[in-house]
Structures are given as C-alpha cells and as structure tokens.
C-alpha positions in Angstrom: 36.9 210.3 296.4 35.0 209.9 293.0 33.5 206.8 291.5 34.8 206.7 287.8 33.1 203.9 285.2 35.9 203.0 282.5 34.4 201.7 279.0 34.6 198.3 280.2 31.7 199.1 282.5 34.3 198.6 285.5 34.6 201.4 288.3 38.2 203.2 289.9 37.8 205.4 292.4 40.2 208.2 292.7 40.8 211.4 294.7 38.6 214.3 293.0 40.8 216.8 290.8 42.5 213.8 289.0 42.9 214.7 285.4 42.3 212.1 282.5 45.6 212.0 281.9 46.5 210.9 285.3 43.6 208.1 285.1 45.1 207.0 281.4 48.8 206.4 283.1 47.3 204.4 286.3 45.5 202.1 284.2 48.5 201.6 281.6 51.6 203.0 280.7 50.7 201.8 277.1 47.5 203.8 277.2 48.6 207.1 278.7 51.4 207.0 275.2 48.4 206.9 273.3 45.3 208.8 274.9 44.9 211.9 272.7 41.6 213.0 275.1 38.5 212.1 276.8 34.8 211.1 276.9 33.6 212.5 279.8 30.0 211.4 280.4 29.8 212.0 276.9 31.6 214.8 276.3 35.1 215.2 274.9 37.7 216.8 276.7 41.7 217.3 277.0 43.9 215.3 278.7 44.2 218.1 281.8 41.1 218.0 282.7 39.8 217.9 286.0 37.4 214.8 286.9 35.3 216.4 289.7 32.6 214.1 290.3 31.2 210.9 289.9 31.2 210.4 285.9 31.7 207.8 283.1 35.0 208.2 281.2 36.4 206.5 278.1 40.0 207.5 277.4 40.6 208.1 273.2 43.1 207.0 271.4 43.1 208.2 267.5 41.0 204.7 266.6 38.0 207.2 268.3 35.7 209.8 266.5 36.6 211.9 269.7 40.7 211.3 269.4 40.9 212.2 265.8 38.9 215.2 266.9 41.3 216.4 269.1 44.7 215.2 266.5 43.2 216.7 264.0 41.9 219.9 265.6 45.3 220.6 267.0 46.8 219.8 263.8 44.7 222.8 262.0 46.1 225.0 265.3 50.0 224.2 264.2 49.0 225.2 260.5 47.3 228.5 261.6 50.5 229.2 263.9 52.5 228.2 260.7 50.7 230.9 258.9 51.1 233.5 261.2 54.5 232.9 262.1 54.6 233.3 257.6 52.6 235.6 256.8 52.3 238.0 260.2 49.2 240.1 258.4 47.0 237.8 258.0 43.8 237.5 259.4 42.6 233.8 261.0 38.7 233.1 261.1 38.0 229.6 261.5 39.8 226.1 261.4 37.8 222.6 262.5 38.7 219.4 262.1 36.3 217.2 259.6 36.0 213.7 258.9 39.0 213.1 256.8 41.4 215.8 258.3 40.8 219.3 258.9 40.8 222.8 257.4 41.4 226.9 258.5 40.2 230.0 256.5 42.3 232.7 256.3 42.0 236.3 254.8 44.9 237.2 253.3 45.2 238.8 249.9 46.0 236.5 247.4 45.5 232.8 247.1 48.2 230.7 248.8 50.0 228.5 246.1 50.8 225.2 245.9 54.5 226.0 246.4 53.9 228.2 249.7 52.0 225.3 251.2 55.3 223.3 251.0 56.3 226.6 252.8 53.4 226.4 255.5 54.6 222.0 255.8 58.1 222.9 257.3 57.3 225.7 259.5 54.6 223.0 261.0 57.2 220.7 261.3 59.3 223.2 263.1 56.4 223.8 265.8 56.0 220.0 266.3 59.6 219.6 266.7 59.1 222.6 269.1 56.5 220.8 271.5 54.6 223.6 272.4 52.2 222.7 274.9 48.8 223.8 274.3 47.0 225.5 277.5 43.5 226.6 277.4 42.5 229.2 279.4 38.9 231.6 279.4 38.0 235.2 279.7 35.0 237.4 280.3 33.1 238.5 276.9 33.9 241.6 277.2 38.2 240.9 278.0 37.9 238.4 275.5 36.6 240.9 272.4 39.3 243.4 273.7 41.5 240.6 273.4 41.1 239.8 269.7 40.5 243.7 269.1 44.0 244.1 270.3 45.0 241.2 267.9 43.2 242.6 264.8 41.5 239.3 264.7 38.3 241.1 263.5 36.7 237.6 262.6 37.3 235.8 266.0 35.7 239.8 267.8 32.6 238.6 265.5 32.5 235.5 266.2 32.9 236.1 270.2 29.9 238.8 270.0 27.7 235.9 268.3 28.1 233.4 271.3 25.1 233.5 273.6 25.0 235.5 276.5 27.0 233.1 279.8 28.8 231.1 277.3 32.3 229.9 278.3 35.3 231.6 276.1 37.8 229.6 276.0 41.1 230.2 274.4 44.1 228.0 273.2 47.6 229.3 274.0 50.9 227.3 271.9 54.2 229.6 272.6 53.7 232.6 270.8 50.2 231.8 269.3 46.5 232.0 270.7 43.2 231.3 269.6 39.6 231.3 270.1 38.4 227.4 270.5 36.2 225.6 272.7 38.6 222.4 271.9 39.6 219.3 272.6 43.3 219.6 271.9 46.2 217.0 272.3 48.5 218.2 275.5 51.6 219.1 272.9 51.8 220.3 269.5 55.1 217.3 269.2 52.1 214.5 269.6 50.9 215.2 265.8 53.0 212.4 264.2 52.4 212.5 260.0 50.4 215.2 258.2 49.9 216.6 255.0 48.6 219.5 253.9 46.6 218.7 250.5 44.6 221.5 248.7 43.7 225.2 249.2 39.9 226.4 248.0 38.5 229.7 248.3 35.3 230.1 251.2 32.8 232.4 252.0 33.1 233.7 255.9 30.3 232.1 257.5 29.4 230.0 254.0 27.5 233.3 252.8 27.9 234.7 249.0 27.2 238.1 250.8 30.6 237.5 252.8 34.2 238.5 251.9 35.7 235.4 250.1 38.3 234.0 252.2 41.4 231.4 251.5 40.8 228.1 252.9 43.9 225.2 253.4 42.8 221.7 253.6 45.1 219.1 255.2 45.0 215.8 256.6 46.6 214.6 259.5 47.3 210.7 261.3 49.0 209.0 264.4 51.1 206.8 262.0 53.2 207.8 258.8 52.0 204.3 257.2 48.3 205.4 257.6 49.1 208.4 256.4 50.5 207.2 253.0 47.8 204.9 252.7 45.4 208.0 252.7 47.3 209.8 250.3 47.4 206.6 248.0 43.4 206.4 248.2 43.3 209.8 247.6 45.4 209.5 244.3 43.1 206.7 243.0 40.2 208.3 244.2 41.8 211.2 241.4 42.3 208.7 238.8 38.8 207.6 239.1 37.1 211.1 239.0 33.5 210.9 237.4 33.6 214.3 236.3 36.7 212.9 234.6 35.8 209.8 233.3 32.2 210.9 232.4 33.6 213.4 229.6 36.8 210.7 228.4 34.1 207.9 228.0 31.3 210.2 226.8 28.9 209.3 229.5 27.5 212.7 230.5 28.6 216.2 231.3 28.1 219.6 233.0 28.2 222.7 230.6 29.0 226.0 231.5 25.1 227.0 230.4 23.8 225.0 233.1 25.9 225.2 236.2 24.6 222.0 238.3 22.4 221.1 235.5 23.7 217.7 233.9 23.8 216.2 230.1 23.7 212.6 229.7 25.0 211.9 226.4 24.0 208.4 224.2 26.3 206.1 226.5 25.6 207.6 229.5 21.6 207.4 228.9 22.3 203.5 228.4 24.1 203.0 231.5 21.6 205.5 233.1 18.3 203.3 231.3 20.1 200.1 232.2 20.1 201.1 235.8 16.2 201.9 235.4 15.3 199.2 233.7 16.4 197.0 236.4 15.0 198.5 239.1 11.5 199.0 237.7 11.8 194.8 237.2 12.4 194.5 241.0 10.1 197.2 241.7 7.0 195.1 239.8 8.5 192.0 241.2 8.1 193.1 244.9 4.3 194.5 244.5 4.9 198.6 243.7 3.0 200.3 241.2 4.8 202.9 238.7 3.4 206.5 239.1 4.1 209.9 237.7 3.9 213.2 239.1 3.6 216.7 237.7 7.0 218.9 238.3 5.7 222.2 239.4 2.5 222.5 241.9 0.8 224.9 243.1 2.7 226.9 246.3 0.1 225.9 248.8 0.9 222.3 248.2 4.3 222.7 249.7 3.0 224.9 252.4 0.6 221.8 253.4 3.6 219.5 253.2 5.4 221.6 255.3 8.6 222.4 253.0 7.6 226.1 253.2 8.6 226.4 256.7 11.4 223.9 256.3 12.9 223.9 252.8 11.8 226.6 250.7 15.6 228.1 250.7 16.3 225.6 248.9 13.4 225.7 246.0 13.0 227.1 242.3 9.7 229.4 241.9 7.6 230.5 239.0 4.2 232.5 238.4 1.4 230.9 236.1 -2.3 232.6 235.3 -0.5 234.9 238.4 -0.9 231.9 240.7 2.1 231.3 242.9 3.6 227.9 241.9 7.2 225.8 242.9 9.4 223.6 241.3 9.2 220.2 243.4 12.4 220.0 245.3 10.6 216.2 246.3 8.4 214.0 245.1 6.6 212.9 248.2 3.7 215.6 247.9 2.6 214.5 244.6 2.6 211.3 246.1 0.2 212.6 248.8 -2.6 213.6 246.1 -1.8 210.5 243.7 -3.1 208.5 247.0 -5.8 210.8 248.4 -7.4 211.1 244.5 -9.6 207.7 245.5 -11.1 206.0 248.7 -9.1 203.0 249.9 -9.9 200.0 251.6 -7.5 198.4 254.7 -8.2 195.7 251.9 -5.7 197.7 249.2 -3.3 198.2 251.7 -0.1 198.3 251.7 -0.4 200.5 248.5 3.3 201.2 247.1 3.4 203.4 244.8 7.1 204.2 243.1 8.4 206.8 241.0 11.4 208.1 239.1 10.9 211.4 239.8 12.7 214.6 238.3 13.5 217.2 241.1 15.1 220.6 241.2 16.9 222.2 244.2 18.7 225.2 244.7 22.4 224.5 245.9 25.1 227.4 246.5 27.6 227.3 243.2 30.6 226.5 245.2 28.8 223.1 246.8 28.2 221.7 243.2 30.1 219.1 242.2 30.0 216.6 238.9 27.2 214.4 239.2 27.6 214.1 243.2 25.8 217.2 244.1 23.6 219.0 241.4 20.5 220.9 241.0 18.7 218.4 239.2 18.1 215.2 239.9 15.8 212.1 239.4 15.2 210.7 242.8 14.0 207.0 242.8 11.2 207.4 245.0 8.2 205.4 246.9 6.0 206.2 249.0 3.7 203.1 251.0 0.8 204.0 252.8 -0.4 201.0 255.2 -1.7 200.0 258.4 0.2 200.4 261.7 0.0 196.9 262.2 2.1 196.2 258.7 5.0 199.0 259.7 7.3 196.2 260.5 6.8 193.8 257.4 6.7 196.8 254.9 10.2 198.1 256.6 11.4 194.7 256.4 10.9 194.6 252.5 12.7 197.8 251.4 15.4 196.5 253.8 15.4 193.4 251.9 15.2 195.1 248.6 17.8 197.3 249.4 20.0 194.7 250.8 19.1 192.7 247.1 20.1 195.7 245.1 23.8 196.3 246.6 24.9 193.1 246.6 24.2 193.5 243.0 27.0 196.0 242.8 29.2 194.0 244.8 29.0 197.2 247.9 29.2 196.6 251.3 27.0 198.9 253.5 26.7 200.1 257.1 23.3 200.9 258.5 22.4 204.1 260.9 19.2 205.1 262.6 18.5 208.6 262.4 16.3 210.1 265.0 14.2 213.8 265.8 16.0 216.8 264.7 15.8 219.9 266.9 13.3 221.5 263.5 10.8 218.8 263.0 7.0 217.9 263.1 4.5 215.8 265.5 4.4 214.9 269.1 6.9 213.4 271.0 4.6 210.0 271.3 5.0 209.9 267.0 8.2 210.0 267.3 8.7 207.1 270.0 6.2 204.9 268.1 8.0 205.5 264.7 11.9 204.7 266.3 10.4 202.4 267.7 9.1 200.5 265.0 12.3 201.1 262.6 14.6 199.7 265.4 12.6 196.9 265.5 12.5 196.2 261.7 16.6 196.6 261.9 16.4 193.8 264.9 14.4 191.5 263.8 17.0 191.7 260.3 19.6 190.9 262.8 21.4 194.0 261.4 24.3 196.0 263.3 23.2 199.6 263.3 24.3 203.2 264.7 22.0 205.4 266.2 22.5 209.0 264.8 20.8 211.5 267.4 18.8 214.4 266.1 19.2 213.9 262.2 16.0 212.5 261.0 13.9 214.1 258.8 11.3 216.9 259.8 8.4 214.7 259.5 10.1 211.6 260.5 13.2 208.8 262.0 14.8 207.5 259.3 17.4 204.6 258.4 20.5 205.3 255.8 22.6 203.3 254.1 26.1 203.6 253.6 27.4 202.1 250.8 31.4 201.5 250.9 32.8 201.7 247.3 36.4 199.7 246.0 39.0 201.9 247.9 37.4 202.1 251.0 35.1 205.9 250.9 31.4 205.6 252.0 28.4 206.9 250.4 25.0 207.7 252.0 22.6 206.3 250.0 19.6 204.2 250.4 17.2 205.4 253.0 14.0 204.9 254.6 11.8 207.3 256.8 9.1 206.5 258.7 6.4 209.6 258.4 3.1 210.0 260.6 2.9 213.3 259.6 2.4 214.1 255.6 -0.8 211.9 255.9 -2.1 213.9 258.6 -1.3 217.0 256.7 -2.7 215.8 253.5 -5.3 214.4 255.7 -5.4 210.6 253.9 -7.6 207.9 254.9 -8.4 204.6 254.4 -11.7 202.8 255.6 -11.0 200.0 258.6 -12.7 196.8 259.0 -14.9 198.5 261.4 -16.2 200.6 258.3 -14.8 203.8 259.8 -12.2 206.1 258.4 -8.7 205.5 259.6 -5.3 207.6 259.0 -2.4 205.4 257.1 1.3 205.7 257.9 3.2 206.2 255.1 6.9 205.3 254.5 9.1 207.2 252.2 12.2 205.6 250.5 14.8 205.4 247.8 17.4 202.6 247.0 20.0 204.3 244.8 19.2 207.9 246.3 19.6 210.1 243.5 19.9 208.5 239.8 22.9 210.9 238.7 24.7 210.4 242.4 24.5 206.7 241.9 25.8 207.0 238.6 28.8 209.0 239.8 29.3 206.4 242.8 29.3 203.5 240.1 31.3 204.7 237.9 34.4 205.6 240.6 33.6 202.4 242.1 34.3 200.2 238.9 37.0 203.5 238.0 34.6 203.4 234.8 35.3 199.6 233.8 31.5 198.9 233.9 30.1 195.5 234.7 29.5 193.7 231.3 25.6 194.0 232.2 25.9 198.1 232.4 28.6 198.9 229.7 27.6 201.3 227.7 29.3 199.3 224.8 29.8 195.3 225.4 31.5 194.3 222.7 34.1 195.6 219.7 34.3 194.5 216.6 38.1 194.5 215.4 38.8 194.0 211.6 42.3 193.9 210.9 41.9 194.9 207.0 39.3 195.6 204.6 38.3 192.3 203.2 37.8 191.5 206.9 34.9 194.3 207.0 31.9 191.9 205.5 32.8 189.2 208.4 33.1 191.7 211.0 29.8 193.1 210.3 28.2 189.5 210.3 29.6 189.6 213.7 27.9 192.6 214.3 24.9 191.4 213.5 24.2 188.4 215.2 25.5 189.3 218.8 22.9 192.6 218.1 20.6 190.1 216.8 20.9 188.2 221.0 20.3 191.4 222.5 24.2 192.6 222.8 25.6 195.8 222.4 28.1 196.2 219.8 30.2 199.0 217.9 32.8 197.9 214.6 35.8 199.5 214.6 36.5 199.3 210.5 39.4 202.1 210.4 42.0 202.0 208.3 44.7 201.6 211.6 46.8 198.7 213.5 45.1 196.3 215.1 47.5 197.7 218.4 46.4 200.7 218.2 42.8 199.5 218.3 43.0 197.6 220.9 44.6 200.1 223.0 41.6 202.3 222.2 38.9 199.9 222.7 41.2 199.4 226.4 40.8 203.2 226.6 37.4 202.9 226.5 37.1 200.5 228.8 34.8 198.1 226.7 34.5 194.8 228.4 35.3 192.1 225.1 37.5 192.9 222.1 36.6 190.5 219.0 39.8 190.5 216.7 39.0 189.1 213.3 41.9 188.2 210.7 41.7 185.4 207.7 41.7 182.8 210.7 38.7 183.6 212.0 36.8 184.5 208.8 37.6 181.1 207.1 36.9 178.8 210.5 33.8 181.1 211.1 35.5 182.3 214.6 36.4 185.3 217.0 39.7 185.7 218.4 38.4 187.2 222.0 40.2 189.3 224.3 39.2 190.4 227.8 39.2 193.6 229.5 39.6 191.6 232.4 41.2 188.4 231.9 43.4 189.4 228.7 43.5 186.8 225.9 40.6 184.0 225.9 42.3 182.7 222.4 39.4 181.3 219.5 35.9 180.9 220.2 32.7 179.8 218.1 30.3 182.8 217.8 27.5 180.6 219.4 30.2 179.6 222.1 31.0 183.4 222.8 27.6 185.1 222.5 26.5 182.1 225.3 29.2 183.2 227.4 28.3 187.2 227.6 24.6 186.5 227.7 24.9 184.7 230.7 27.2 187.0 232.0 24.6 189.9 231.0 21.8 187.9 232.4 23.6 186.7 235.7 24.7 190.6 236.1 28.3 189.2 236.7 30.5 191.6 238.6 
C-alpha cells in the first residue's frame, strides 16, 4: 500500500499501481467528470498514470494552471491531427499550450488563410466527435529518430537529437496520428468541449531569423462554451481598444516605417505623456527622492562591471567614439552606480533615493515589436536607494506604498508576485536568502497576498512585480522592485558607519509605471482612449453654432485657459451634430455648445462624454466643477 496526501492535507492509502484517475473516481464521481490531470509531488501528469510510491497528489480540474495545461495542450494535438489529416504534406515542428490557449508551427508552403482555418475547425470537431484516446508511449533515441525519419518529420528528428543524453522520449498516439511530447494530455481527444481557432502568424523555427519561416495557428480553447464566448467577447473589445489604433485616430503617438520600434509622440500624446511625468515627479519629491540624470551611452567597461556583458549584451546597441568601445544603456541602474559613488556618504545621508526618467535602448527581434507595448526605446521611470541593511524593510515598505498610491490613481487592481534566483545570476546563496528574506517580510508586514515565482528574479537580485489588471479583465506586469547586494559590490560603493569605518550599502532598484510608453499603451486600452478629465489631452471643446457666436466662444476660451484648463474652439462653418459627433470621436471629456442663449445669459450649455447632457451652467459654476475634477484626478 501507498500513503497518498490529497490537497486538503488529508491522506488515502491505496494499493501501489493506482492511476490518478482511479484516485479522482474514489473520492467523487463529480471529480473524476472533471479531472483533466495531476500534480504529482509537483509535477503534472495524465490521468493514467501510475502512483508508485508514497507522494502528494492534487487532482486538476481546468480552474488549475496544470488542467488548462493539459486541455489546452491536447487541444493544439487535435489541430495538428486536423492539419495532417488536410494537408498530408505538411511538416509539424512544435505546438504548446500558452496562457490564453495554445499554438502549432507548421511548414507548409503558403500561409493558411482565414477561410482554411474554418477548414482546420470542422475537421477538429470531427476528431473530438471521434474520441480518440490519446496513449503515450517512449522509445530509445535512436528508434525514436528512425521513427520521425520514417515520418519525414525532419523538425521533430532535430528536435529528438537536441535532448540530452538519458532523457525520456515520449510519444503521443490519437488513432492515426503521433507526436513527439513529453505531455500532460487529457485521456480523450472528445473531453475538449469549446474551442476556437483565432489567428495564423508566421514564426521562425526555434525563434531564430537564421531559420526557415514557418506558419504558426493560434487558437484558444475552454471546458465550457459560455467561457469561451466570454473570451472571444474580451478579445473583440480588447480589438476595439488597440493603442496602436487609437494612438494614430486620436493623434497621440505613432510608429513609422523609418523607425521600426522607435516611437513618435505627437503634441497630444506628449501632454498625456508630460501629464503622467508631471505627477509622478510631485510624488517622487513628496516621498524624499532626488531627480537625477544620466548620460545615454558609457563607456563598454561600465557594463562589463555591472555585469550586463555577460548577461545582456544580446540585447544592446554599440558605437565607437575617439576608437573607444562604448554602449547604448539598455538600463539606467549603472549610471546610477557612479551618480552615487561620485561623493563620500555618511550612514547619516542614508537612505539616498535618487530617481530618474531615464531614456533606454534595447535591441528586440522585429517580429516581437509591438505598438507602444514592446519597443526599442523606452523611458524607464527609474530609482535606485542605497541604505543601510537595517532600513531594507522600511525603504521596501515605501515603494510598496507608493506603488499601491499610484494605481489606485488609475482605478487598477493589482496582484503581487515574489520572484526569486534564476538559474544565470550573481552572489552567494547567503545574498540571496537574506534578500527573499527581507522582501517577503516587507510583503507581510503589508498584510499583502503574494505568489512566489521560483527562479525568475533578476541576475543580481529577488524581486517583487506588480500586476496591474486593466477594465476587461487582462493583466499587465508592471511596477517592480528588486532587491540587489550585488551592483554595489561591483561598483564597490561605500558609505561611512557610525563606527567611522567604511561599510557597503544595499541598493534597491524600482519602477512604478515600468516603462513610460508601455504604461501609456496600458492606459489608453484601459480607459479604450476616453482619458480621465485630469490626462486628456484636450479637456474641453468649444462649440459655436454660427459666426456671431465666434467672439463668445473665444471668451470662453479664454478664461477656462486662463484656470489652467485645456481647451480647443471648434469655429467651422458645420452643424452643431456633426460637431458633437466629432468632439465624441475624439473622445474629449466636456462639450460647451454656445448659441444666442448662452451668449446673452453669459452661459455654457454643457455636455458630458460621460454623463450626456448637464443642461446650462455659469462659467464660474463649470470651470469649478472640472478643476476640482482635474485637481481630485477623478476617474
């Protein structure tokens, strides 16, 4: 018999050889219809397989990471079957599942179209209908290349030759089709219940430029129909609320064919954009940092001392000056090393927090650019505090506090996650205790839920990310903080203790909104571009219905400009309809309609972007209302 410890923390003990399966139906008929796998001591695995020893176990059901796993995983298997069965000459190279559904390259040659993926739909509803089961089964490396060999699946031969030597190959057989996998898979190819398949997007084999370019069909798939729809209805929104989109129809900014990744902000965008940095350099000041500036290309050794070299420089811009080697800063944190180390500090002057809105350059492959979301140039809103070990927990405190301060701004809620050592990092394994340590005490002592997220910290340090959640529901990595013990022992920094001796500072790097341009592209899907009155590029539009209204409608102008307001006059010779609908377009957040009522009573007649007609107002009466609104940064 074998001890088994269920989720609950209860134990079953059951014959050994019982399969998860089996151990899902003895504890509930209700379960076993549901289980899609298992978490075997931590590990996922199918439904058939064999529990052999003492172990933990937590049965999946598609509300688990692990159970969408295996739905979705199966779910790319029917498509590449669907394929096949289609299209017999294709070639298959690889097909995961991802967090919101799943994917499979194929070489084949000429792009699938939208109509044959309608094609590729009912030939997977066919196979679920089928209920193939799916059986796994392994072979020696050297039967398993003659396998594919005999197959023509020249990708899955590489593929098996690139697996270490003593690795398990592991196969996945449903009726007529078979491939290479490692799984988890669902028991049947009938337990996929709603799925869609969605886009189709050319790939690199392996993600390498050097590589044949390859076809690759995105789907999606879910346990019910209605979750399903209610995907595919985000997913339209989240269409409708493009930035790349709305950026060009509201003029906000742009990315031009001369500067792949490269973006322009254009006059609305850079006052949405200075907006955004005006208010945090007025937290900033409020909270104790100091406004720096650093240079954007240093010398090479500088980022050899910092360690990029060895762990960045892929990504990284170089030039030669005077013929001295030098880089473009992919980060701001080294110039924040020598901004510190330029003077002798005191434990007296620390914490020192020194912020900046710094301009950095990366070099990202062409076909993982996107809008404002991922871009080669960027201005990261950085800071870097140096202190004492004994303040680690107060100063984390405080950019957990600002952080918190600044979303709720936005009106986004957030998750928190802990990330800790990667497998390519820096400093002993003692640094790396004391520093987790200390950041899971910070999120504690908050009283904040968080996730631990093993092995993805920085190189030089454990870090905490926030996860902002926008209006229909996606999530955006943000905010972050990492704890570092390691730049100020490369840059060698010091401050001098009470006991008059020199003393190495621990430094804490961290943004709030991440990158400027990213955040710009979160807000504006968030708010689908209908900007909070405080961030809109214009507040206010001025709408004369005829000429002798123009002298009146520029007064208007005038004194709302005069409080600080931002204001355009729309004086065209067109129906006041027709304006409106425009200024709607727009998405400005107050419409001022002026006709021989409101110039003789010295009025506006006000309409709301988001509460439609607010009928007459005194000027005075109005201009209060939007400055508080400005000044109260009303959602």
């Amino acid at each position: 018999m074998i001890k088994i410890t269920l989720k609950d923390g209860s134990n079953k003990e059951y014959q050994e050889g019982i399969t998860i399966k089996e151990v899902a139906e003895n504890i509930s008929a209700g379960l076993a219809r549901v289980a899609l796998a298992g978490e075997v001591d931590g590990s996922v695995k199918d439904l058939s397989f064999k529990l052999e020893k003492d172990c933990s176990l937590n049965i999946l059901t598609f509300d688990a990471d692990g159970g969408k796993h295996a739905y979705r995983h199966t779910s790319s298997h029917i498509m590449a079957q669907a394929v096949k069965r289609l299209y017999p000459q294709v070639k298959l190279a690889i097909g995961p599942s991802i967090d919101t559904g799943f994917y499979y390259d194929f070489d084949i040659d000429k792009p699938f179209s939208i109509e044959e993926l309608d094609k590729i739909e009912k030939e997977m509803d066919k196979i679920i209908k089928e209920d193939l089961a799916l059986e796994r089964f392994s072979l020696p490396r050297e039967d398993a290349i003659k396998f594919m060999e005999e197959k023509g699946e020249i990708y899955k031969v590489e593929l098996i030759r690139d697996l270490p030597e003593g690795e398990e190959i592991s196969f996945y057989k449903q009726g007529e089709f078979v491939d290479l996998c490692a799984g988890p898979h669902l028991p049947s190819t009938g337990k996929v219940k709603a799925f869609k398949l969605l886009s189709v997007a050319g790939a690199y084999w392996r993600g390498s430029e050097k590589n044949k370019m390859l076809q690759r069909i995105y789907g999606t798939s879910f346990a019910k129909k209605s979750e399903l729809d209610e995907y595919l209805h985000r997913l339209e929104e989240a269409k409708k609320r493009d930035h790349r989109k709305l950026g060009r129809e509201l003029d906000l900014f742009d990315i031009l064919e001369e500067g792949p990744g490269f973006p322009f902000f254009m006059p609305k965008g850079m006052v949405l954009r200075n907006n955004l940095e005006d208010y945090w350099r007025a937290e900033h000041r409020k909270r104790g940092y100091q406004e720096i500036k650093t240079p954007i290309i240093l010398n090479e050794d500088l980022w050899h001392r910092s360690g990029h070299w060895d762990h960045y420089k892929e990504n990284m811009y170089f030039t030669k000056i005077d013929e001295g080697d030098y880089a473009i800063k992919p980060m701001n944190c080294p110039g924040g090393m020598l901004a510190y180390k330029r003077k002798l500090h005191s434990y007296r002057d620390l914490p020192q927090r020194m912020a900046e809105l710094g301009l950095v350059h990366r070099h990202e492959l062409s076909g993982a650019l996107h809008g404002l979301m991922r871009v080669r140039c960027f201005t990261q809103d950085d800071a870097h505090i140096f202190m004492t070990s004994e303040q680690i927990k107060d100063e984390v405190l405080g950019v957990i506090n600002l952080i918190d301060d600044f979303y709720k701004v936005f009106g986004f809620k957030y998750h928190v996650e802990l990330s800790t050592r990667p497998e390519k990092s820096m400093g002993s394994d003692e640094q790396w205790e004391i520093a987790v340590n200390a950041l899971k005490e910070a999120l504690e002592a908050k009283g904040m839920s968080f996730k631990i997220n093993e092995g993805d910290g920085a190189f030089y340090g454990p870090k905490i990310d926030f996860h902002l959640e926008d209006s229909i529901g996606r999530t955006w990595q943000c905010g972050t903080i990492q704890l570092d013990f390691q730049m100020p022992e490369r840059f060698d920094l010091n401050y001098i203790g009470p006991d008059g001796e020199k003393h190495r500072p621990v430094m804490i790097h961290r943004v709030v909104f991440g990158s400027i341009e990213r955040f710009i592209a979160i807000l504006t899907e968030h708010f689908a571009g209908a900007f909070p009155t405080w961030l809109a590029p214009v507040q206010v539009k001025v709408l004369a219905l005829v000429d002798k209204h123009h002298p009146y409608a520029l007064e208007v102008q005038q004194m709302l400009e005069e409080k600080g307001i931002r204001v355009e006059v729309d004086l065209r010779n067109e129906k006041i309809g027709y304006k409106i609908r425009e200024a709607q377009l727009e998405k400005v957040p107050y419409m001022l309609v002026i006709g021989d009522k409101e110039m003789e009573n010295r009025t506006v007649a006000v309409r709301s972007r988001k509460d439609g007609d607010l009928g007459s107002m005194g000027m005075e009466a109005f201009s209060d209302k939007i400055v508080e609104e400005i000044n109260n940064k009303v959602k």
